[in-house]
N, C-alpha and C positions, 0 to 999 in steps of 0.2 A: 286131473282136470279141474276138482273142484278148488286144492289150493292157487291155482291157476286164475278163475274166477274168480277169487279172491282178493289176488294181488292187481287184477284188474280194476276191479272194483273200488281196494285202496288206496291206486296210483289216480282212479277217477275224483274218490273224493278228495284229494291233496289238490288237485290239478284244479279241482273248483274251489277249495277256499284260496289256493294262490291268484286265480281271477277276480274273487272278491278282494280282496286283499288289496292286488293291484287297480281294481277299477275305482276302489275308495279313495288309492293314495293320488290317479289321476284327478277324479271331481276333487278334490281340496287344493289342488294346484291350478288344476286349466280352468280358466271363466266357465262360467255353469250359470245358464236359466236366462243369457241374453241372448236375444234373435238379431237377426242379422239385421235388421232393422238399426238397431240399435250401435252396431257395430259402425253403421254409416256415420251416424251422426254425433259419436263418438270421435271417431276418425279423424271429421267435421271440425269437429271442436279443439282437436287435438292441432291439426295442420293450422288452424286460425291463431293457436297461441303461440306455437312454434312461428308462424311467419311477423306476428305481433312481437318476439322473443330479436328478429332478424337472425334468426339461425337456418341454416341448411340443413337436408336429412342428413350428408354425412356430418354435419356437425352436432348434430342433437346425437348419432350413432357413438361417433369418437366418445362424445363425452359422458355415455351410460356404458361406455363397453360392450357394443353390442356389433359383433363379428360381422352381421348383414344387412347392409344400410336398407338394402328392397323389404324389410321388414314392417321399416316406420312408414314407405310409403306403402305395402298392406295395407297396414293399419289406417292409414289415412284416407287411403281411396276405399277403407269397410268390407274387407275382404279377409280381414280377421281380427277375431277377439283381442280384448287387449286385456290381461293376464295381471293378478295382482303383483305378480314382481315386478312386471314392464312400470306399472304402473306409482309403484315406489322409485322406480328408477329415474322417471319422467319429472315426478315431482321435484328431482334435487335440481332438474336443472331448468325446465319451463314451468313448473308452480313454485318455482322460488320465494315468490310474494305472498303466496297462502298456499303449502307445503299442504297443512292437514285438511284444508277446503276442497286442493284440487285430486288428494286422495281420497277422501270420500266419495268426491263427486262420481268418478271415475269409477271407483268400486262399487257405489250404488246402479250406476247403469252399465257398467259391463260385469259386473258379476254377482248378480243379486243374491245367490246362495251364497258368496261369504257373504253379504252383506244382514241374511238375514242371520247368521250366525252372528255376526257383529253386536246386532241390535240385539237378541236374546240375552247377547252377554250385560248389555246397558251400554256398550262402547258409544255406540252409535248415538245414541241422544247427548252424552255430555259431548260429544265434538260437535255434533251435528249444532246445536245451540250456539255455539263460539262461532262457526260457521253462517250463521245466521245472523248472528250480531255485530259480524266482519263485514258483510253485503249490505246490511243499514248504515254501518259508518261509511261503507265507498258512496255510497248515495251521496253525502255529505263531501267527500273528498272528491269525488267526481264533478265537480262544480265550482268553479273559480271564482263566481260571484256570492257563493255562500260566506268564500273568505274574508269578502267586504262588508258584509252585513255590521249594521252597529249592536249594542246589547241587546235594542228593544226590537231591532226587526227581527234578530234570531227569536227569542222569547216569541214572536206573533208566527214565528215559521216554526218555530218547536212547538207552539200550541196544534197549530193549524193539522202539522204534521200527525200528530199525538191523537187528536179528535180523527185524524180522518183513520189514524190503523186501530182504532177504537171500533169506530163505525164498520170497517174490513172484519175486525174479529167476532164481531155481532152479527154479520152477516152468514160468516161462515159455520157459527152457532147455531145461527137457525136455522140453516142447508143442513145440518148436520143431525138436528133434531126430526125435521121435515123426511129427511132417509132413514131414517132409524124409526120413524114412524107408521113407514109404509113396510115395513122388514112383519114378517109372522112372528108370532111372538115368541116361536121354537128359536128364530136365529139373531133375536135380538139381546 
């Protein structure tokens, strides 16, 4: 009876590290830490590039290889995660024009757990920056009368420009300081 007990006991503990085990290798695959909230406007975001793209869902499907075209509209209509593979896959073919911008994006708001492994690692800052400095140049590129401008009106729009994310970053210094002010001093 009591080796009996025994093998029970060690058929329990195997059965729960093969549950840890397997519940680790799920969170590092499935989106982890976005709400469903999130999932909408994702989705949102997702269906607006795709129709911006003139692609259809079986056409965005065919061309990531994805078996079940009602997946993408899921995803679209926010009725599920969208998963960092989906989300490399999406990129080859609707973030075409900024590949690592619209992976980020995507990964920062449908799955923030990798996302903060990302950043722990430093990934995330040096893309996120490129990222960053991609959205200031479409500013620029998004505007067909910038391309007229002569040398000296750009110089008075680059000034203009320059003073005013000057004035933006000063702002956000002192909101930042102003919070960090009212924090206890245990959690500052």
């Amino acid at each position: 009876m009591a080796s009996r007990l025994l093998d029970i006991s060690s058929a329990t503990v195997v059965a729960g590290r093969a549950l840890q085990t397997a519940s680790e290798v799920v969170r590092a695959v499935l989106p982890g830490g976005a709400e469903p909230a999130a999932w909408a406007k994702t989705g949102a975001a997702i269906r607006t590039m795709r129709e911006t793209a003139g692609l259809t869902i079986a056409e965005v499907s065919a061309a990531i290889d994805l078996k079940d075209p009602s997946l993408i509209e899921a995803l679209e209509n926010g009725r599920m995660a969208l998963s960092f593979e989906l989300i490399l896959r999406l990129a080859a073919v609707i973030g075409r024009n900024d590949p690592v911008g619209f992976v980020m994006r995507f990964t920062r708001s449908s799955n923030p757990d990798l996302w903060k492994s990302l950043e722990a690692l430093g990934v995330g800052k040096f893309v996120l920056h490129s990222v960053r400095e991609r959205e200031l140049a479409n500013i620029y590129r998004s505007n067909d009368a910038a391309r007229d401008l002569g040398d000296e009106e750009f110089a008075e729009i680059l000034s203009f420009t320059r003073a005013a994310f000057e004035m933006a970053m000063a702002l956000q210094t002192r909101r930042g300081a102003r919070r960090d002010s009212s924090l206890p001093d245990d959690e500052k």
